[in-house]
N, C-alpha and C positions, 0 to 999 in steps of 0.2 A: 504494500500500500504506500502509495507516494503521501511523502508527507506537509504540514500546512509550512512556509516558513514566511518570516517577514522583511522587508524592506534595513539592509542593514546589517544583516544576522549573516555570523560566518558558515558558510557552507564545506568548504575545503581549504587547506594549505598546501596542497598536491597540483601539481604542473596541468592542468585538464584546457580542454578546447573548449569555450564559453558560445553559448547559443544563447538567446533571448533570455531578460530577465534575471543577467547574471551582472557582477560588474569586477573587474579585478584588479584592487588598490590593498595596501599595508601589508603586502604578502598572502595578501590569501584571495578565495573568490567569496566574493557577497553576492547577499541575493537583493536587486536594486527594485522590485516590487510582491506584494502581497500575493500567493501564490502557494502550487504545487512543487516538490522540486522531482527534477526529471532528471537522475543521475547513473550514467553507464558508461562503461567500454573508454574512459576516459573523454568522456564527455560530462557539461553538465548545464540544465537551461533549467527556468521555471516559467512555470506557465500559469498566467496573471487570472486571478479567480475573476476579473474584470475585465470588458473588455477584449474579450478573446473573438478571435475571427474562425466563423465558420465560413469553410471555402464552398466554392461555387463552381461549376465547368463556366468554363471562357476566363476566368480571374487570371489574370497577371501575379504572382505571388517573388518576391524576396525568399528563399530556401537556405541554409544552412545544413551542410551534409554532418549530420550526426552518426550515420553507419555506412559503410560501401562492404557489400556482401560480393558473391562472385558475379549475380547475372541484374543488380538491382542498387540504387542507394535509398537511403529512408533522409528523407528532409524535414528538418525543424522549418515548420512556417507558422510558428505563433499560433497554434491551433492544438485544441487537444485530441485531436483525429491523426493515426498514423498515414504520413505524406509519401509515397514510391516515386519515383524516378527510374522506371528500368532502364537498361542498359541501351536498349534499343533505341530509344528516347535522346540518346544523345545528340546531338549536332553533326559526328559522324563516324564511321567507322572507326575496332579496336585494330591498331596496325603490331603487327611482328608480337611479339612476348607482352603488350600489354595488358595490364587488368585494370577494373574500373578504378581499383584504390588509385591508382597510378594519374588518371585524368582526373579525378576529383577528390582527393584524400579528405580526412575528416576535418571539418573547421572550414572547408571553400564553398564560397557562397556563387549563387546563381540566382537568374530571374527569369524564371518558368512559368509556362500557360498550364494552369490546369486545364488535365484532359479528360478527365472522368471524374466524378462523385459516387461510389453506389452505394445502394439501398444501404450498407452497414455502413456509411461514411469509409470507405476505403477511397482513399485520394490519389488519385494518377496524372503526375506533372511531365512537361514533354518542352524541350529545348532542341524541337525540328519546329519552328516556327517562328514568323519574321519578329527580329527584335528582342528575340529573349537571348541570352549569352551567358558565358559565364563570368562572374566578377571577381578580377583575379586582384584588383588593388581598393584602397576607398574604405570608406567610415560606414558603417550600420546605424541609423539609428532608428530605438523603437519608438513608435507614437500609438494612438489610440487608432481605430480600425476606420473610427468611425469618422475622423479627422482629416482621410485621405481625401477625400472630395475638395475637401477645401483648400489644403494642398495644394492639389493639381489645378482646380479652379475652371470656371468655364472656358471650353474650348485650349484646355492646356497653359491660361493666362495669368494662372498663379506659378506655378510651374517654371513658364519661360522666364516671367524678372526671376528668380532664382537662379534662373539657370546665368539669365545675360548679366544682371547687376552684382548675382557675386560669383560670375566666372570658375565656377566648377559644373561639373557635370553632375546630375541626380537621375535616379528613378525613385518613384515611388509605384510600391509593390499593394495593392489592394488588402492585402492581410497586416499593414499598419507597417512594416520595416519603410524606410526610406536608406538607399544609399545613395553617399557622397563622396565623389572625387576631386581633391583639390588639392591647393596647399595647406599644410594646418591653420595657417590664423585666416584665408577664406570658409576652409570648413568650418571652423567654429561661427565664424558668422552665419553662417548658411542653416549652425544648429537653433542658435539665438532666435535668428528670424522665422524659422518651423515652429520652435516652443511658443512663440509669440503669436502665432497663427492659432496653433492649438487651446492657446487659453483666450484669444479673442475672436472665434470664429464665426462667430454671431454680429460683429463691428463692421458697420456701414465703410466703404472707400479703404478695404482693409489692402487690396493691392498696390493703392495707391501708397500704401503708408509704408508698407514691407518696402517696397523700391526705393522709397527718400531715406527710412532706417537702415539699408545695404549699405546704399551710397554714402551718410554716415558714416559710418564703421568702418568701409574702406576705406576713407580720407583721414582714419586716424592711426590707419597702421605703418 
């Protein structure tokens, strides 16, 4: 039985690959929200008793390889439904002696189209489809599920001043992950300005305000 932990509360001081809901500062791994913890095989995530995403076929999701088996990897995607990836799924052929740990070892993140849901929630992600890849550099961060809309914004217009005003590249993944690539001090603006969307997402001209606050913050770095 997984157990409850809190925001804060040490979970390991052992070397593990951090998935969702973990954070790793003073030596050890904390757990950074209220939550289940999900710990194996040198891995370890929790999964937010709030807020949690149930996925959907067609979703776009942010994945984190938690296991790579011989013909399959299982993805943490902030859900508490076991995520697949088989092998087949990949982007493209295994060449000479490779195995899947080899193209995707534990800890490397990707951004997959769910392909299936069934009837028992078994979740099927596939990266043969335009614009999913794998994400081989770049910041994770978690937000609310529910958040993303506003994020990306109509017709991609929250989205693009992130992307132009503080000059890193993002995706945002429908099950609440957002990744970022930049330099460190554009990324942390890039985080500023999401947390600021997330708590004010409901505020009138909030695009407008995100693009003058970028531009702030890069004029003072």
């Amino acid at each position: 039985m997984r157990r409850l932990v809190i925001p804060g509360e040490l979970i390991t001081e052992r070397s593990v690959k951090l998935g969702g809901g973990v954070i790793a500062e003073d030596g050890g791994v904390h757990a950074s929200t209220l939550g289940l913890l999900d710990e194996r095989e040198g891995y370890v995530r929790v999964i937010p008793l709030s807020g949690r995403y149930n996925p959907k076929e067609g979703d776009f999701v942010i994945g984190v390889v938690s296991e790579a088996q011989n013909t399959y990897w299982v993805l943490d995607i902030r859900s508490p439904y076991r995520s697949i990836l088989p092998g087949s799924e990949f982007h493209r052929e295994l060449r000479g002696n490779e195995r899947l740990r080899d193209l995707l070892p534990v800890g490397s993140a990707v951004y997959a189209r769910i392909k299936e849901v069934t009837k028992t929630k078994g979740v099927f992600t596939t990266l043969r489809w335009r614009g999913t890849r794998v994400l081989n550099e770049g910041y994770l961060l978690d937000v609310s599920p529910s958040k993303i809309p506003r994020i990306i914004g109509k017709k991609d217009s929250m989205i693009n001043v992130l992307r132009k005003e503080g000059g890193c590249k993002i995706i945002a993944g429908h099950n609440g992950v957002v990744w970022i690539e930049g330099s460190p001090e554009r990324t942390a603006i890039i985080i500023e300005a999401i947390r600021y969307i997330e708590e004010n997402s409901h505020r009138g001209g909030l695009t407008d305000h995100i693009k003058e606050m970028i531009t702030q913050k890069r004029s003072e770095i």
